[in-house]
C-alpha positions in Angstrom: 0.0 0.0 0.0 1.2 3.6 -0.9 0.2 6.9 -2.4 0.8 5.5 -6.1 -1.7 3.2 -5.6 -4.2 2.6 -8.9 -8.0 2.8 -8.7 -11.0 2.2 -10.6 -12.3 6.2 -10.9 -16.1 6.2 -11.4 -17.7 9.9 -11.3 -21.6 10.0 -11.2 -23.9 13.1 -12.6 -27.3 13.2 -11.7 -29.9 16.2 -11.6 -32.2 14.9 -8.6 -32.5 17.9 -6.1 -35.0 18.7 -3.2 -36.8 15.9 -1.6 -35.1 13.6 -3.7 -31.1 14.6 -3.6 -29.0 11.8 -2.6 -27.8 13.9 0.6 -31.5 13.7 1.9 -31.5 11.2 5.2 -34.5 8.6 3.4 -32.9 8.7 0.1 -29.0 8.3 1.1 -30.0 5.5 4.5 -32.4 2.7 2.3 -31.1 3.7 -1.1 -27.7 5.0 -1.6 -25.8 3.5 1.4 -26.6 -0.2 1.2 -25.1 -0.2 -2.0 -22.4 1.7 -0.6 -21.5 -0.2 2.2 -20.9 -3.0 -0.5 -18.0 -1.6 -1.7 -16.5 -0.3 1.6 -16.7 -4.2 2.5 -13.9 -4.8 0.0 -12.1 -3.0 2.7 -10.1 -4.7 5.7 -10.1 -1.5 7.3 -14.2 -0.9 7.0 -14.5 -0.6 10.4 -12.0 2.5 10.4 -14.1 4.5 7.2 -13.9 8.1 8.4 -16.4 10.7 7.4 -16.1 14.3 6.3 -18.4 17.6 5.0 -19.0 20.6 4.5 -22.6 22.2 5.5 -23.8 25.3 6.6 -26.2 27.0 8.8 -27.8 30.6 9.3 -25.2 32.3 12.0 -27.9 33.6 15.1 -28.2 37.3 14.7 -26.6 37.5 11.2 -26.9 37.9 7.6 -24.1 35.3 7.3 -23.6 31.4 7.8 -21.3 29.4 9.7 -20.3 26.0 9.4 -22.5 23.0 10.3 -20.3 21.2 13.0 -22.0 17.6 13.2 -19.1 15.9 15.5 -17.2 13.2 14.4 -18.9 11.0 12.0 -18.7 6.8 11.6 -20.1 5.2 8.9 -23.2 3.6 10.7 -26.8 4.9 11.0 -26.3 7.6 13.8 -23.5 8.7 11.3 -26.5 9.1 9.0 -28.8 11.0 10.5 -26.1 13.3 11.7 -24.6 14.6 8.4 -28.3 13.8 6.0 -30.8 16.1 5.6 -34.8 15.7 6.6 -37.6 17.7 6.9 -36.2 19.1 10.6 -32.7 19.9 9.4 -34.4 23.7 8.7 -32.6 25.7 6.4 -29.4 23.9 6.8 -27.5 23.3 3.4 -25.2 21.1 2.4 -22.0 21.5 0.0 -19.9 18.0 0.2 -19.6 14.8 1.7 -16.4 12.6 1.5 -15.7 8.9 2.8 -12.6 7.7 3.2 -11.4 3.3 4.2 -9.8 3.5 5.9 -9.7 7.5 7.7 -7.4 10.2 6.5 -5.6 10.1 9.9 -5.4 5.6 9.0 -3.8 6.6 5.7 -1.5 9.2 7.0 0.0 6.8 9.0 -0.1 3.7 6.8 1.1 6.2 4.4 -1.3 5.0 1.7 -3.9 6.1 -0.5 -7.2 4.6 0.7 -8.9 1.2 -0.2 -12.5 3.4 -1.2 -12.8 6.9 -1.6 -16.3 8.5 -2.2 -17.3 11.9 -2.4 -20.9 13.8 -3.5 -21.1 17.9 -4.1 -24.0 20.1 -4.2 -22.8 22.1 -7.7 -25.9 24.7 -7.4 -25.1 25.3 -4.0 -21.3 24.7 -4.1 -20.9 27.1 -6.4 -23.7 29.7 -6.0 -24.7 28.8 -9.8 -28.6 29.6 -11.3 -28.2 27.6 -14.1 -26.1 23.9 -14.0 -25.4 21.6 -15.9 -25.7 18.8 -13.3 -27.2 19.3 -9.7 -24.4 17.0 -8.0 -21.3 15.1 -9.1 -19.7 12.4 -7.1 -16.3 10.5 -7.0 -16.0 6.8 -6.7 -12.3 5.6 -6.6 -12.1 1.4 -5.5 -8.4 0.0 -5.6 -7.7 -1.6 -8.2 -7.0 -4.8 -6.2 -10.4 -5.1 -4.6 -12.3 -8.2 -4.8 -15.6 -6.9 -6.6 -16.5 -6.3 -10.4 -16.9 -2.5 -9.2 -17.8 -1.7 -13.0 -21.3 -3.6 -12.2 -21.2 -2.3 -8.3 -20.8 1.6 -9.6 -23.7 1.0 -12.5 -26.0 -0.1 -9.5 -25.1 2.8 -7.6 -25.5 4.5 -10.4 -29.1 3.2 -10.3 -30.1 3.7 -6.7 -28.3 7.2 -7.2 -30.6 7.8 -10.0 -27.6 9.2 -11.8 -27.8 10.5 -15.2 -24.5 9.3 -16.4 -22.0 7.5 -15.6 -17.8 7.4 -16.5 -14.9 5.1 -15.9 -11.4 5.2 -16.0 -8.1 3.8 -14.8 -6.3 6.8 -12.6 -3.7 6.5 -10.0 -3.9 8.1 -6.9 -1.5 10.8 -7.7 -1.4 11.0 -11.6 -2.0 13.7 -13.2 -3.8 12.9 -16.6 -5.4 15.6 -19.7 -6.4 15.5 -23.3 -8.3 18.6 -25.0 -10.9 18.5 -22.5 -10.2 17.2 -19.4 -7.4 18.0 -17.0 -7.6 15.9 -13.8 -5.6 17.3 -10.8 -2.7 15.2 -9.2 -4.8 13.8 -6.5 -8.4 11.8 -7.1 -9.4 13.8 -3.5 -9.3 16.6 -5.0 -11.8 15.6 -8.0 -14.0 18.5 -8.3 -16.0 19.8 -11.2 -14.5 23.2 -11.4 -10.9 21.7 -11.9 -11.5 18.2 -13.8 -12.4 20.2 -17.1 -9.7 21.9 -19.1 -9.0 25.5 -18.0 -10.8 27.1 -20.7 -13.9 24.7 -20.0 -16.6 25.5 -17.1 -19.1 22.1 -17.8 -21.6 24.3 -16.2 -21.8 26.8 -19.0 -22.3 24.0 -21.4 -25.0 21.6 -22.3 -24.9 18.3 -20.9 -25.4 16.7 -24.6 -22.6 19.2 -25.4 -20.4 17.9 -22.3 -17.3 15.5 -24.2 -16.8 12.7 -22.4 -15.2 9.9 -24.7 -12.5 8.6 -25.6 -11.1 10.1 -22.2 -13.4 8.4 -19.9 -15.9 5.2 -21.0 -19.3 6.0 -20.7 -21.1 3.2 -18.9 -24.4 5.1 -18.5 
C-alpha cells in the first residue's frame, strides 16, 4: 500500500435535487448507502471509514452562515442521520460529503492512499450557480486490487443514485492525466467539477449533450 496506488475512478452526474437529492436522510439511508457499504466491505479496514463535510447554517443574529459542526462521524446509522438532511434539518444546506477506508488520519500513517474513496457535491449550491449543468457530481475511486466487479457495483449505484450518467477510468492516486478537455488534478481527492475540465472549459456553461466525455473516460451510463 502507498500513495501510487491505482484505482478504478467512477464519477456520477445526476440532476435529482430537493426531496429527492442523494444527501437527503430517506434517500441516502435505504437507497444509496446499502449499495455503498458493499464496496467499503472490500475494505479490511471498513470498520476505520472516516467521514467528512461541508454544510452550513444561518449564524444567530446575522446575515451570514457558519459551518454546520455535526461531531465526528462513523459510517453507521447515527453517522446518517447526523450529516443527511430531513424535513427538521431547517434551512441547513449542504456543499460535500467525502468517505474515506480506511480514515485520512489511517492513511496518513499507513502512508497510503485509501482502499474506497467517495465523495458527492451540491454544484448549485457549491458554487452559487442559477443555471447547472448537473445538480451534484460524485467521485467513486475502489483499488484496483479489490475483490468486486466494481464496474457492475458503480452501474447499480449509479441506479439507486438515479444518476444520469456515468464514467470510468483507470487513474492513480496521484497521476496527473489531460487530453483537450479534461485535466484531472494530481490527487483523485481533489476531484472537483470546477478543476477536472480543461481550464478554458466550465461544464456548467455548457450543455450536458454538449459535455465531451469519450474517448477520455468510458461512458457506462
Amino acid at each position: 500500500m502507498n500513495w501510487s496506488r491505482n484505482y478504478n475512478l467512477f464519477l456520477f452526474f445526476g440532476d435529482t435535487a430537493g426531496a429527492n437529492a442523494p444527501w437527503q436522510q430517506d434517500v441516502w439511508k435505504t437507497q444509496i448507502a446499502p449499495v455503498l457499504d458493499t464496496v467499503l466491505h472490500t475494505s479490511a479496514y471498513y470498520k476505520k471509514t472516516g467521514i467528512g463535510t461541508f454544510q452550513y447554517v444561518p449564524k444567530p443574529n446575522s446575515v451570514y452562515s457558519e459551518a454546520f459542526k455535526p461531531g465526528r462521524l462513523t459510517w453507521n446509522d447515527i453517522g446518517h442521520d447526523k450529516w443527511t438532511l430531513n424535513a427538521h434539518s431547517g434551512p441547513r444546506r449542504f456543499h460535500f460529503l467525502d468517505i474515506w477506508t480506511p480514515s485520512r488520519g489511517i492513511c496518513a500513517k499507513l502512508e497510503s492512499a485509501p482502499d474506497v474513496y467517495f465523495s458527492l457535491c451540491n454544484e448549485r449550491d457549491t458554487y452559487r450557480l442559477n443555471t447547472v449543468a448537473f445538480e451534484w457530481m460524485a467521485v467513486l475511486a475502489v483499488a484496483e486490487e479489490a475483490n468486486m466487479d466494481t464496474q457492475t457495483q458503480a452501474k447499480l449505484l449509479a441506479q439507486v443514485m438515479n444518476a444520469k450518467r456515468l464514467i470510468w477510468r483507470k487513474q492513480g492516486w496521484q497521476q496527473r492525466s489531460r487530453n483537450e478537455h479534461w485535466q484531472l488534478p494530481g490527487s483523485i481527492q481533489d476531484f472537483l467539477s470546477a478543476n477536472i475540465s480543461d481550464e478554458n472549459i466550465d461544464l456548467h456553461q455548457l450543455s450536458f449533450a454538449d459535455i465531451q466525455f469519450e474517448p477520455f473516460w468510458k461512458i457506462l451510463l
